[in-house]
HTML snippet that shows the backbone in 3Dmol.js (N, CA, C, O; Angstrom):
<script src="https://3Dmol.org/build/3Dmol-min.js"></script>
<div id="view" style="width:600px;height:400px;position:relative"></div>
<script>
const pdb = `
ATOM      1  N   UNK A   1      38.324 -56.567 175.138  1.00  0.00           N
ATOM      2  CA  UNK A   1      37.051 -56.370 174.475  1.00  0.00           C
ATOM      3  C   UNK A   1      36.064 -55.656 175.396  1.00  0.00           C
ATOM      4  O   UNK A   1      35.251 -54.815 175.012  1.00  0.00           O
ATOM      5  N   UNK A   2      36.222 -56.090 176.679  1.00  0.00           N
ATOM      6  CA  UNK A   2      35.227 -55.247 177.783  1.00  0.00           C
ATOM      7  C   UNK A   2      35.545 -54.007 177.833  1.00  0.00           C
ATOM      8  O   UNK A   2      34.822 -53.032 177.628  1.00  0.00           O
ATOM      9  N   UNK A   3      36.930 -54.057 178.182  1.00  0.00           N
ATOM     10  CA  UNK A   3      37.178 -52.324 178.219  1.00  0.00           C
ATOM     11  C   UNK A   3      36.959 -51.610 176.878  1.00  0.00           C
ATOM     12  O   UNK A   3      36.700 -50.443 177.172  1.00  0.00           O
ATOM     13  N   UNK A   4      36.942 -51.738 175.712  1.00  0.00           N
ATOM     14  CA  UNK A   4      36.518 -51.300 174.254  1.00  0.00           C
ATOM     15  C   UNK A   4      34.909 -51.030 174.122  1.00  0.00           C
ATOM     16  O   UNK A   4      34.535 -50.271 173.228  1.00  0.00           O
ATOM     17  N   UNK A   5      33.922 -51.655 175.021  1.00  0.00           N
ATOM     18  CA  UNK A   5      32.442 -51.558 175.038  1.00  0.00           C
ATOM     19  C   UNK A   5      32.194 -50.614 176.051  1.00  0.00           C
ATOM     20  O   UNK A   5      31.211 -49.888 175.901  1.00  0.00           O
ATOM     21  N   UNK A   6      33.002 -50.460 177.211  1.00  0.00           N
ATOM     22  CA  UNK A   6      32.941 -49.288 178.353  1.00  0.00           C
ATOM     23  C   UNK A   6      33.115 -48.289 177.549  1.00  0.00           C
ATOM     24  O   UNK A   6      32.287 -47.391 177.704  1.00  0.00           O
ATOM     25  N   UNK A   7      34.146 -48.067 176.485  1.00  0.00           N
ATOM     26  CA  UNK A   7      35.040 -46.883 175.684  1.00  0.00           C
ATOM     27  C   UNK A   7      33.551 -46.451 175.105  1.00  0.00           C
ATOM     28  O   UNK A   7      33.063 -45.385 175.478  1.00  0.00           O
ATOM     29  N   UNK A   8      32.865 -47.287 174.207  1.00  0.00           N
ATOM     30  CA  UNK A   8      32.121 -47.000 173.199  1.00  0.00           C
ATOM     31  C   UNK A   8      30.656 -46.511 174.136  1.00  0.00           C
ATOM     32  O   UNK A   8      29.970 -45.640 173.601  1.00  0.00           O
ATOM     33  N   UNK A   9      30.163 -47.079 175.560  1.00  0.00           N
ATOM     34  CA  UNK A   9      29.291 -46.223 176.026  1.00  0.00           C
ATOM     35  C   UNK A   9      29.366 -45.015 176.644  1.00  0.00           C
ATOM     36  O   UNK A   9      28.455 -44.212 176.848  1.00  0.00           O
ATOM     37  N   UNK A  10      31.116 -44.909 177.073  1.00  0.00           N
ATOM     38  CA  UNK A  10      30.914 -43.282 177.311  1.00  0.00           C
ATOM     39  C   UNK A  10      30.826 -42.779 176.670  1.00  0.00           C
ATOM     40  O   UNK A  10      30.529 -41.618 176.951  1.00  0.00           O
ATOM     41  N   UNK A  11      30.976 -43.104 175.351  1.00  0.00           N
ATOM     42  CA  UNK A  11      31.178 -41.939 173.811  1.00  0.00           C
ATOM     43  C   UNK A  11      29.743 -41.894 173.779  1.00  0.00           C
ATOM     44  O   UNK A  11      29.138 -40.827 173.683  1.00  0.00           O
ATOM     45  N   UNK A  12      29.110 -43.135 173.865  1.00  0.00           N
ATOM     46  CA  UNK A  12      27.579 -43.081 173.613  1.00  0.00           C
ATOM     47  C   UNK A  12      27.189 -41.989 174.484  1.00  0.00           C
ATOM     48  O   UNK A  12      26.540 -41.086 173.956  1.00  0.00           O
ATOM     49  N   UNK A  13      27.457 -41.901 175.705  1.00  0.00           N
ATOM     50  CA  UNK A  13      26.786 -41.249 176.565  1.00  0.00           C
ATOM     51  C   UNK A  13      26.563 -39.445 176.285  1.00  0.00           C
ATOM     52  O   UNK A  13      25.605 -38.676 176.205  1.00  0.00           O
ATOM     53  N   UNK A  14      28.597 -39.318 176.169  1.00  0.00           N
ATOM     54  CA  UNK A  14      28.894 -38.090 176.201  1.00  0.00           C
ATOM     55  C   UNK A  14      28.383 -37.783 174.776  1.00  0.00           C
ATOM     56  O   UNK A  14      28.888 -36.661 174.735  1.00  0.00           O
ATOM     57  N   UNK A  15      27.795 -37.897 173.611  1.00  0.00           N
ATOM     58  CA  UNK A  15      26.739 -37.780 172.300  1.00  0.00           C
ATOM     59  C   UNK A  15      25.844 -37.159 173.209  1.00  0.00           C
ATOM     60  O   UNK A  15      25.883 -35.936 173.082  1.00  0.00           O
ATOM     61  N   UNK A  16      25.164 -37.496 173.957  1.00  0.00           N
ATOM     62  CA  UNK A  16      23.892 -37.578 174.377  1.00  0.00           C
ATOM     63  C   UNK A  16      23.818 -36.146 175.140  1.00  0.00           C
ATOM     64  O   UNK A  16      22.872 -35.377 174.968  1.00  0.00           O
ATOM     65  N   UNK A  17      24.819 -35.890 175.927  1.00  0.00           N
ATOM     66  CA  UNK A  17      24.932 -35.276 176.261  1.00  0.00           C
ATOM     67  C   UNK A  17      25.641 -33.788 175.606  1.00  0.00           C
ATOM     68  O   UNK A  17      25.233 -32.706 176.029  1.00  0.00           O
ATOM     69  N   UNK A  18      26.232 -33.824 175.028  1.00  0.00           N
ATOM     70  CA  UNK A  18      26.106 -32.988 174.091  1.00  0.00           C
ATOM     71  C   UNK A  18      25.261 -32.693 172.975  1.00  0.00           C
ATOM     72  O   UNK A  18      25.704 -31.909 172.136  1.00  0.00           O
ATOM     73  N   UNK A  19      24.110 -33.188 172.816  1.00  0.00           N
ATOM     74  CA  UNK A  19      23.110 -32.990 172.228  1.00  0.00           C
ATOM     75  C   UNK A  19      21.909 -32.185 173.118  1.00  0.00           C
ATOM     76  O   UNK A  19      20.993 -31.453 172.743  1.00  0.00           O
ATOM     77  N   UNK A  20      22.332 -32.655 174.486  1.00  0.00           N
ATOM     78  CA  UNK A  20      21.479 -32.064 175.268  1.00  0.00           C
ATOM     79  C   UNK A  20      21.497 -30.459 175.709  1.00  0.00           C
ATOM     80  O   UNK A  20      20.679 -29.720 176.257  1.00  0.00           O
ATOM     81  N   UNK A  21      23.306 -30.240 175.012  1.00  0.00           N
ATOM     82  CA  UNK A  21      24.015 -28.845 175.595  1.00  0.00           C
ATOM     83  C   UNK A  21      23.283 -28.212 174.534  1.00  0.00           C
ATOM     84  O   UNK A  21      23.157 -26.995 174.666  1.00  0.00           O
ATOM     85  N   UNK A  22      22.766 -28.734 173.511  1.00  0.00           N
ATOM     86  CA  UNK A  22      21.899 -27.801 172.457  1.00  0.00           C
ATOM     87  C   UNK A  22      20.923 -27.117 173.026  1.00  0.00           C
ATOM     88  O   UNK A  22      20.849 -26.020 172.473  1.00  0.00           O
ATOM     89  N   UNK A  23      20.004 -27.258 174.009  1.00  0.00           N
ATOM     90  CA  UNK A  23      18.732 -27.094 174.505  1.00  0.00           C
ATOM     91  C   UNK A  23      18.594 -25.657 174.719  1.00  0.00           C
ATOM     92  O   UNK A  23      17.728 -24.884 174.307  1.00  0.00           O
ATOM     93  N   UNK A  24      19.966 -25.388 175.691  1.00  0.00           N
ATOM     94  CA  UNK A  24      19.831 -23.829 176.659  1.00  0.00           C
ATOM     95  C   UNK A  24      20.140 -23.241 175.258  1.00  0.00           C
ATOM     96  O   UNK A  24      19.481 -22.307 175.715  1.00  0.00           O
ATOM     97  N   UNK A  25      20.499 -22.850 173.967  1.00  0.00           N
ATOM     98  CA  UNK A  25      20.796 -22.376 172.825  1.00  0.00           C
ATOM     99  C   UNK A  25      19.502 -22.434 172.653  1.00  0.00           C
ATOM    100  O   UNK A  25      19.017 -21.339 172.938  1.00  0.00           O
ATOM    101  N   UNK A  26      18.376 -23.512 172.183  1.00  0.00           N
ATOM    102  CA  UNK A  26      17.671 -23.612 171.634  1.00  0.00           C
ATOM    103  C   UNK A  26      16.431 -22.481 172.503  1.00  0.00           C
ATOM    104  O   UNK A  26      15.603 -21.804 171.894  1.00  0.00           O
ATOM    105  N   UNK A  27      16.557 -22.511 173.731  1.00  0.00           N
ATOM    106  CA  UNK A  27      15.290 -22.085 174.352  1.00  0.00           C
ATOM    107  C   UNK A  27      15.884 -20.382 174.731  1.00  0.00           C
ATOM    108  O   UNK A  27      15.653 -19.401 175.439  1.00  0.00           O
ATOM    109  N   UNK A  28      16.590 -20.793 173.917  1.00  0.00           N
ATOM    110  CA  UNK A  28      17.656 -18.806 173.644  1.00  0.00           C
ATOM    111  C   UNK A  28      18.111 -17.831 175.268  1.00  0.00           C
ATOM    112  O   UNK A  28      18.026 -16.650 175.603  1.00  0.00           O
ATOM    113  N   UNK A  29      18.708 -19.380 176.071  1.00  0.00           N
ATOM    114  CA  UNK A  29      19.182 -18.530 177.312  1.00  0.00           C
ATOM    115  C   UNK A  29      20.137 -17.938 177.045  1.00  0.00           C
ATOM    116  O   UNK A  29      20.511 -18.178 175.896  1.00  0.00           O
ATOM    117  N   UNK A  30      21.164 -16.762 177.948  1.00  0.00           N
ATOM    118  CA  UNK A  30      21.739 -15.905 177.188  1.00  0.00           C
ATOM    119  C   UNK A  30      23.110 -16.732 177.418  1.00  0.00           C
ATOM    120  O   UNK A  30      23.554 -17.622 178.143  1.00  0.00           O
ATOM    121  N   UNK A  31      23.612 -15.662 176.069  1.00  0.00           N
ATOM    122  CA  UNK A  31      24.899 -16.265 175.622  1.00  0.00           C
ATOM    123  C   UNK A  31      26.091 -16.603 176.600  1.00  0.00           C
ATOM    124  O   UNK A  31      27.105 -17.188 176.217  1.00  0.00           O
ATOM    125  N   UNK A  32      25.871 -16.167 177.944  1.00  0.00           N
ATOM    126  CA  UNK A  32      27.017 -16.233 178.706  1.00  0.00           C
ATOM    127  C   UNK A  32      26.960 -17.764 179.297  1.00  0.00           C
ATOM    128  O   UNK A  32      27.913 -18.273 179.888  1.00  0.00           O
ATOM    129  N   UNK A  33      25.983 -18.282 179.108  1.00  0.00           N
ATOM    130  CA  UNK A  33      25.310 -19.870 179.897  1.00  0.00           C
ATOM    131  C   UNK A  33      25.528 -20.417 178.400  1.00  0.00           C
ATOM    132  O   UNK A  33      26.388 -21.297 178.431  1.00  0.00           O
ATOM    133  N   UNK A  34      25.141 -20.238 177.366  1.00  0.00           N
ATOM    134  CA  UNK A  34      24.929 -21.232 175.985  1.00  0.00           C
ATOM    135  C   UNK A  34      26.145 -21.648 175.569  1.00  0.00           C
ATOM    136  O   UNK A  34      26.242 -22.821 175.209  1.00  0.00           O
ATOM    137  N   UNK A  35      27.326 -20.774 175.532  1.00  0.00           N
ATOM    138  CA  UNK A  35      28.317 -20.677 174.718  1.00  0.00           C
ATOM    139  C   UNK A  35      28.982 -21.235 175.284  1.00  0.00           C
ATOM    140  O   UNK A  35      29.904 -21.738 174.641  1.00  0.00           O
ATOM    141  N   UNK A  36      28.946 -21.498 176.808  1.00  0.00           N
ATOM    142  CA  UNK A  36      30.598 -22.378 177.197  1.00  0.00           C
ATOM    143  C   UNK A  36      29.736 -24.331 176.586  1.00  0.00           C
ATOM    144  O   UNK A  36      30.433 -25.157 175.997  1.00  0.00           O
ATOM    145  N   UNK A  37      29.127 -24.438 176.728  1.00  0.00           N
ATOM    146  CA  UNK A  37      28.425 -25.840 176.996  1.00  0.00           C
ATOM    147  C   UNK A  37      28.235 -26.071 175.411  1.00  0.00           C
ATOM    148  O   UNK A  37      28.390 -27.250 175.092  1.00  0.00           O
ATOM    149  N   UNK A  38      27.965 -25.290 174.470  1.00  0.00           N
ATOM    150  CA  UNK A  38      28.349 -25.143 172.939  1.00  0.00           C
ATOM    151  C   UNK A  38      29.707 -25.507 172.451  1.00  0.00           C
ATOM    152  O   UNK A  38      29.861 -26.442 171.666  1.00  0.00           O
ATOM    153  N   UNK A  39      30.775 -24.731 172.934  1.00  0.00           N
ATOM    154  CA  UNK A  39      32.080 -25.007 172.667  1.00  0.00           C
ATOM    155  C   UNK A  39      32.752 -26.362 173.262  1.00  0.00           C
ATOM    156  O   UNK A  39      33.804 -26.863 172.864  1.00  0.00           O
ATOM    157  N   UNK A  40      31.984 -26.807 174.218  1.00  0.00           N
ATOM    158  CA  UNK A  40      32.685 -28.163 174.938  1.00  0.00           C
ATOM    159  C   UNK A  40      31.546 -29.344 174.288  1.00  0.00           C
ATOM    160  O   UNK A  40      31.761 -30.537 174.502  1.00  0.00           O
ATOM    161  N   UNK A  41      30.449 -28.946 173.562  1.00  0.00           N
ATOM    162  CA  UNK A  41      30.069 -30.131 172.693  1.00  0.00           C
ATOM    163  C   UNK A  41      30.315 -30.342 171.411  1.00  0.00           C
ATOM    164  O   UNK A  41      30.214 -31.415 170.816  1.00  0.00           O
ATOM    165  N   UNK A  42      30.779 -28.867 170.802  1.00  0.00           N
ATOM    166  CA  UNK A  42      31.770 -29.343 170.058  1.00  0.00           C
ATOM    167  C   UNK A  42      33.108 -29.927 169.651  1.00  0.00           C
ATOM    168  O   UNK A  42      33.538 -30.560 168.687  1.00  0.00           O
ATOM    169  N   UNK A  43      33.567 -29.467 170.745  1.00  0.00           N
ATOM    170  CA  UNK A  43      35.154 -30.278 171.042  1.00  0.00           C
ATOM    171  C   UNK A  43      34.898 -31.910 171.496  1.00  0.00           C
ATOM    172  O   UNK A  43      35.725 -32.800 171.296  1.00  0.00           O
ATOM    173  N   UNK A  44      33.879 -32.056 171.999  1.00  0.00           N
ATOM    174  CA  UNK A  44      33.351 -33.657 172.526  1.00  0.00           C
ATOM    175  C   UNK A  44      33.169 -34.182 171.544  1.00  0.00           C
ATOM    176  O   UNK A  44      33.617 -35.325 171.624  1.00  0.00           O
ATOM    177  N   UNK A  45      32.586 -33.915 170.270  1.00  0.00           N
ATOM    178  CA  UNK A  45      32.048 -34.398 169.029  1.00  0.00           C
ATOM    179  C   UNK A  45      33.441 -33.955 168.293  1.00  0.00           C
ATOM    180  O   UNK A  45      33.368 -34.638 167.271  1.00  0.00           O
ATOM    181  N   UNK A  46      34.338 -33.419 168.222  1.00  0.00           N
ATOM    182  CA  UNK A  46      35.438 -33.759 167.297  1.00  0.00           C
ATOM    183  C   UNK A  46      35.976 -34.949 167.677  1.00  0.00           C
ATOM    184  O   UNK A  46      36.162 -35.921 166.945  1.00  0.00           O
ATOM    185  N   UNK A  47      36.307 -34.822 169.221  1.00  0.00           N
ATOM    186  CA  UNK A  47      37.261 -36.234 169.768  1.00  0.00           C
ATOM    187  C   UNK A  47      36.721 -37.351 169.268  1.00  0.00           C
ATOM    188  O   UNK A  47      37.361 -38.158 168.594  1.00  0.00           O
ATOM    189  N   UNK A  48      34.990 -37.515 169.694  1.00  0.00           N
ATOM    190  CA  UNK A  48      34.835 -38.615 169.690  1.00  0.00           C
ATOM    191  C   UNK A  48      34.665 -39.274 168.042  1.00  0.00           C
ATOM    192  O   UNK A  48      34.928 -40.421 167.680  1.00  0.00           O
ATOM    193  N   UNK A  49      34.042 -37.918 167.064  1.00  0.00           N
ATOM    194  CA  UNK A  49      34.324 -38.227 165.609  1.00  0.00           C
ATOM    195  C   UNK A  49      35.310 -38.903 165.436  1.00  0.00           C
ATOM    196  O   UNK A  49      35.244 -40.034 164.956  1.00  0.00           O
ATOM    197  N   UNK A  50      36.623 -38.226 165.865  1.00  0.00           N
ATOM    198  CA  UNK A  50      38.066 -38.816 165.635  1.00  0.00           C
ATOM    199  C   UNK A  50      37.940 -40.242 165.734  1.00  0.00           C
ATOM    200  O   UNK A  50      37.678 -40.868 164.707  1.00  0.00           O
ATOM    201  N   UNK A  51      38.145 -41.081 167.252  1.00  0.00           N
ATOM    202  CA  UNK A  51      38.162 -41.668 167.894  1.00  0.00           C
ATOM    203  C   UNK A  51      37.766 -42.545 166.979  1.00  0.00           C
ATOM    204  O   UNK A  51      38.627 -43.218 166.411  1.00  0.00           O
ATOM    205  N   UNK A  52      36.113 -42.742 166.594  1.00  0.00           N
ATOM    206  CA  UNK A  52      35.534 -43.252 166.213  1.00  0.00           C
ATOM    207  C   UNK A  52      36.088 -43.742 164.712  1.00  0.00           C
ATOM    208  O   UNK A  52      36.377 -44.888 164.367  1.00  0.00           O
ATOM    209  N   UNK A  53      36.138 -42.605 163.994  1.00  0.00           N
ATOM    210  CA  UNK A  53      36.992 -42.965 162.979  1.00  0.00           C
ATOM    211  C   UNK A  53      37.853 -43.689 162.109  1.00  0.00           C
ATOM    212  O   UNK A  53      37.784 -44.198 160.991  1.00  0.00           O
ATOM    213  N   UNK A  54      39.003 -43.506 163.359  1.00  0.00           N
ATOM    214  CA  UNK A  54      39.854 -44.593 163.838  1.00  0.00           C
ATOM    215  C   UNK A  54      39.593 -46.311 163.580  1.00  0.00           C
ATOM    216  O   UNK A  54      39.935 -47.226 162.831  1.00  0.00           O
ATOM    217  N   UNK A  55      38.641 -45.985 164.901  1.00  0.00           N
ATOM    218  CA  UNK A  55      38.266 -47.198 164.986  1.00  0.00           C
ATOM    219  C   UNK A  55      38.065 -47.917 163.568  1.00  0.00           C
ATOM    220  O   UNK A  55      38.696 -48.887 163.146  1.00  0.00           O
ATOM    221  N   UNK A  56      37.026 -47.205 162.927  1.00  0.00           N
ATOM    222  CA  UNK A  56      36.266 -47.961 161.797  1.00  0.00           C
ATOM    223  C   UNK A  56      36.932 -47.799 160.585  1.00  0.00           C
ATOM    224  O   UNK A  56      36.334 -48.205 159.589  1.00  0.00           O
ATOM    225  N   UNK A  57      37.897 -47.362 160.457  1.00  0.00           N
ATOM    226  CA  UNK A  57      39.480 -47.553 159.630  1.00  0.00           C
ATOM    227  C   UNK A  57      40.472 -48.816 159.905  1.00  0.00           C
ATOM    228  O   UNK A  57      40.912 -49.564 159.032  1.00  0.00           O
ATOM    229  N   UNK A  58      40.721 -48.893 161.240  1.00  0.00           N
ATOM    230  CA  UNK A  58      41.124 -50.095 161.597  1.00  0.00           C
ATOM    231  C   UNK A  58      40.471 -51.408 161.294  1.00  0.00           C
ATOM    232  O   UNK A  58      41.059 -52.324 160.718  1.00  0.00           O
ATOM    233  N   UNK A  59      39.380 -51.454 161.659  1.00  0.00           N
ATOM    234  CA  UNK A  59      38.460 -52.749 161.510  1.00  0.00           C
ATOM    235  C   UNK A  59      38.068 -52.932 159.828  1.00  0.00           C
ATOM    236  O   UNK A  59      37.402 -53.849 159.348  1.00  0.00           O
ATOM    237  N   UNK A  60      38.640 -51.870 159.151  1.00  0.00           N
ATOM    238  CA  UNK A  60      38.137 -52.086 157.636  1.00  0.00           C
ATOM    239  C   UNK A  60      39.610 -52.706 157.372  1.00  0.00           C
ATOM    240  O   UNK A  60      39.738 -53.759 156.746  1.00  0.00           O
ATOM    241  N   UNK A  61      40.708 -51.992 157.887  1.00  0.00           N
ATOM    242  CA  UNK A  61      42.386 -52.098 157.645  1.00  0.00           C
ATOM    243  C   UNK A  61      42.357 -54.085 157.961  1.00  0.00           C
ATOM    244  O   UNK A  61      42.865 -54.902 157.194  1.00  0.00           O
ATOM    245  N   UNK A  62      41.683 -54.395 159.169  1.00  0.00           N
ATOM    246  CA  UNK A  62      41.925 -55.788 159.397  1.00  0.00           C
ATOM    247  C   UNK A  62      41.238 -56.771 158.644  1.00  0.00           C
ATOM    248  O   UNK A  62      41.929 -57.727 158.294  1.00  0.00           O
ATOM    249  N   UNK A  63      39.669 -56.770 158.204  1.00  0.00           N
ATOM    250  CA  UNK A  63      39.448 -57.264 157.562  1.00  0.00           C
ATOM    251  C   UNK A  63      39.725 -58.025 155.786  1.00  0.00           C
ATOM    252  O   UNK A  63      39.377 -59.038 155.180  1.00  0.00           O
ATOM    253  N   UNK A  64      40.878 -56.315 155.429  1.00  0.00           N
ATOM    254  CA  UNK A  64      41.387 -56.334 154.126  1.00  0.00           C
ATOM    255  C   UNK A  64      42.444 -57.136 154.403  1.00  0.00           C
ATOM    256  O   UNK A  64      43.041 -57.436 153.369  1.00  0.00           O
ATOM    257  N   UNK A  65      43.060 -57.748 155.685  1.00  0.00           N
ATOM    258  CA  UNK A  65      44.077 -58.838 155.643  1.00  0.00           C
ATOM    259  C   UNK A  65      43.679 -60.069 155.467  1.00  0.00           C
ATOM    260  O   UNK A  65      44.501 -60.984 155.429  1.00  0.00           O
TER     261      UNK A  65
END
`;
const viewer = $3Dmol.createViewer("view");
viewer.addModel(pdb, "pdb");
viewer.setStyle({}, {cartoon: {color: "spectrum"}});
viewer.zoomTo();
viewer.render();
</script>
């Protein structure tokens, strides 16, 4: 259960941080700085979508037992 709450604050974290990779986009630095930190917060936000997912499929899957 501890290690499952560590899981869920790095996800928390790495959110955060990919929300933050929005900024240099937002304040229109150029594309050679925006775009790598764009593409790796979107790939961060698929995993952790996934991940998450999962999770809350399972915990619906156990309760229906």
């Amino acid at each position: 259960m501890e290690k499952e709450r560590k899981v869920i604050w790095l996800e928390n974290a790495l959110i955060i941080m990919a929300i933050a990779a929005l900024w240099p986009a937002i304040l229109q630095w150029p594309d050679r700085v925006t775009k790598p930190f764009l593409y790796l917060a979107l790939v961060t936000m698929a995993v952790i979508s996934r991940r998450r997912w999962r999770r809350l499929m399972s915990i619906k899957k156990d309760k229906n037992q």
